[in-house]
C-alpha positions in Angstrom: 124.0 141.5 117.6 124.7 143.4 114.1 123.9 142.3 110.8 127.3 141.7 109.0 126.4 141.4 105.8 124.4 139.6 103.1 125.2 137.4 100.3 123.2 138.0 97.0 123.5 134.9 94.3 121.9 136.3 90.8 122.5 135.7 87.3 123.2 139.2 86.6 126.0 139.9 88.6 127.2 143.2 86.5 123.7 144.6 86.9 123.4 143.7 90.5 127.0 145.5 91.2 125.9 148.6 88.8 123.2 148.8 90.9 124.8 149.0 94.3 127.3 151.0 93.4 126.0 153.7 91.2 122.2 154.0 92.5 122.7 152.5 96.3 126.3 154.5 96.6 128.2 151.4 98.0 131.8 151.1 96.9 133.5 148.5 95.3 136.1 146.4 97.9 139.4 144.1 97.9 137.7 140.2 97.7 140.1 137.4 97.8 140.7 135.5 94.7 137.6 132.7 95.1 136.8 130.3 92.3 133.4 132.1 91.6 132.8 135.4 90.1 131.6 138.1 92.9 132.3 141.5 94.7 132.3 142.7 97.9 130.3 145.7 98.0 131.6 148.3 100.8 129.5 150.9 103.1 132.3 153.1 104.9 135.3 150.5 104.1 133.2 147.5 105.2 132.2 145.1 103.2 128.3 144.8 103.6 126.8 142.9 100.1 128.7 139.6 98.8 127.3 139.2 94.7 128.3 135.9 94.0 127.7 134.5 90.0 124.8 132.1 90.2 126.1 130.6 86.8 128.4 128.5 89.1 126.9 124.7 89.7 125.5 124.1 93.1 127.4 122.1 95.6 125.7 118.9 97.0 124.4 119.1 100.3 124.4 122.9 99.9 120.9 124.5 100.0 120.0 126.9 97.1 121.0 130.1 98.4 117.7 132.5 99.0 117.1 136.0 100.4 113.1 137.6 100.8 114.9 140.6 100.8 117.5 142.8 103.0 116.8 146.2 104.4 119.5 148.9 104.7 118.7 151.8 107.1 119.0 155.2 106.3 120.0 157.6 108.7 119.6 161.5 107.4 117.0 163.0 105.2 119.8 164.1 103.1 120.9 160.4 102.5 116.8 159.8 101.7 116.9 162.3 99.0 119.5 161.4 97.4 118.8 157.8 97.4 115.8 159.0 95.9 117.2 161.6 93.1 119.5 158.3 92.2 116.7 156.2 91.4 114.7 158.4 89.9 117.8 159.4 87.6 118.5 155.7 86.7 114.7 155.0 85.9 114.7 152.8 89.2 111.1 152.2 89.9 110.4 151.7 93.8 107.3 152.0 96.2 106.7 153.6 99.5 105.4 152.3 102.3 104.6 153.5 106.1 105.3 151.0 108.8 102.4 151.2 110.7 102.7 152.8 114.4 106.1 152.8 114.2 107.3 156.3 112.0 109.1 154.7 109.8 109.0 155.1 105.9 110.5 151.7 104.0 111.2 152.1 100.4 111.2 148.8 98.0 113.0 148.0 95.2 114.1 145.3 92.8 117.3 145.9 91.3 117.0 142.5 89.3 114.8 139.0 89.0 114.3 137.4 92.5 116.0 140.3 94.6 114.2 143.1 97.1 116.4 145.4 98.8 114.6 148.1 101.4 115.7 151.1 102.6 113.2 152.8 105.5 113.9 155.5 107.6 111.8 157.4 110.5 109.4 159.1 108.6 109.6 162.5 110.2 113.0 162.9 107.9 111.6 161.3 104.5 110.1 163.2 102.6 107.4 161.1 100.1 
């Protein structure tokens, strides 16, 4: 089993895509014509993040849509480092972490009120 995607409900949905797409380096992808305001956000043509406007009225019986947080992995050390440049260039604030006995470097951050996203990779490649 693979994690398809996530679905992000915020109140700041032009920040939230900003964020994705300029400091994360998703791209921006087709989305069918729903009621609610939202994008698909894309990682090599497939859609991986669903912003949806949480300006919309809730739907009864429908929980109140809630994420901890979601964790992209990162495969390269180049892909680390520029991850990294990006954030620093967008005056991102973000904190490091080492998984313990594991090798693995995660990388928090929180694009907006309510949201985490991580990013961790084996630490031999990330360079802190």
């Amino acid at each position: 089993m693979n994690l398809d995607r996530a679905t992000i409900v915020t109140p700041d949905l032009e920040g939230a895509r900003r964020f994705f797409v300029d400091v994360v380096g998703l791209t921006e992808g087709w989305r069918p014509p729903f009621g609610v305001a939202g994008y698909w956000l894309c990682s090599n043509d497939r859609p991986v993040i669903h912003l949806l406007d949480s300006t919309v009225p809730g739907h009864a019986g429908r929980a109140v849509p809630r994420i901890d947080h979601i964790a992209f992995r990162i495969e390269t050390p180049a892909e680390w480092l520029a991850l990294r440049e990006r954030l620093q260039a967008a005056d991102v604030p973000y904190q490091l972490a080492d998984v313990p006995l594991s090798g693995e470097t995660q990388l928090f951050v929180a694009p907006g009120a309510g949201v985490v996203i991580e990013f961790v990779m084996a630490s031999r490649g990330a360079q802190t």
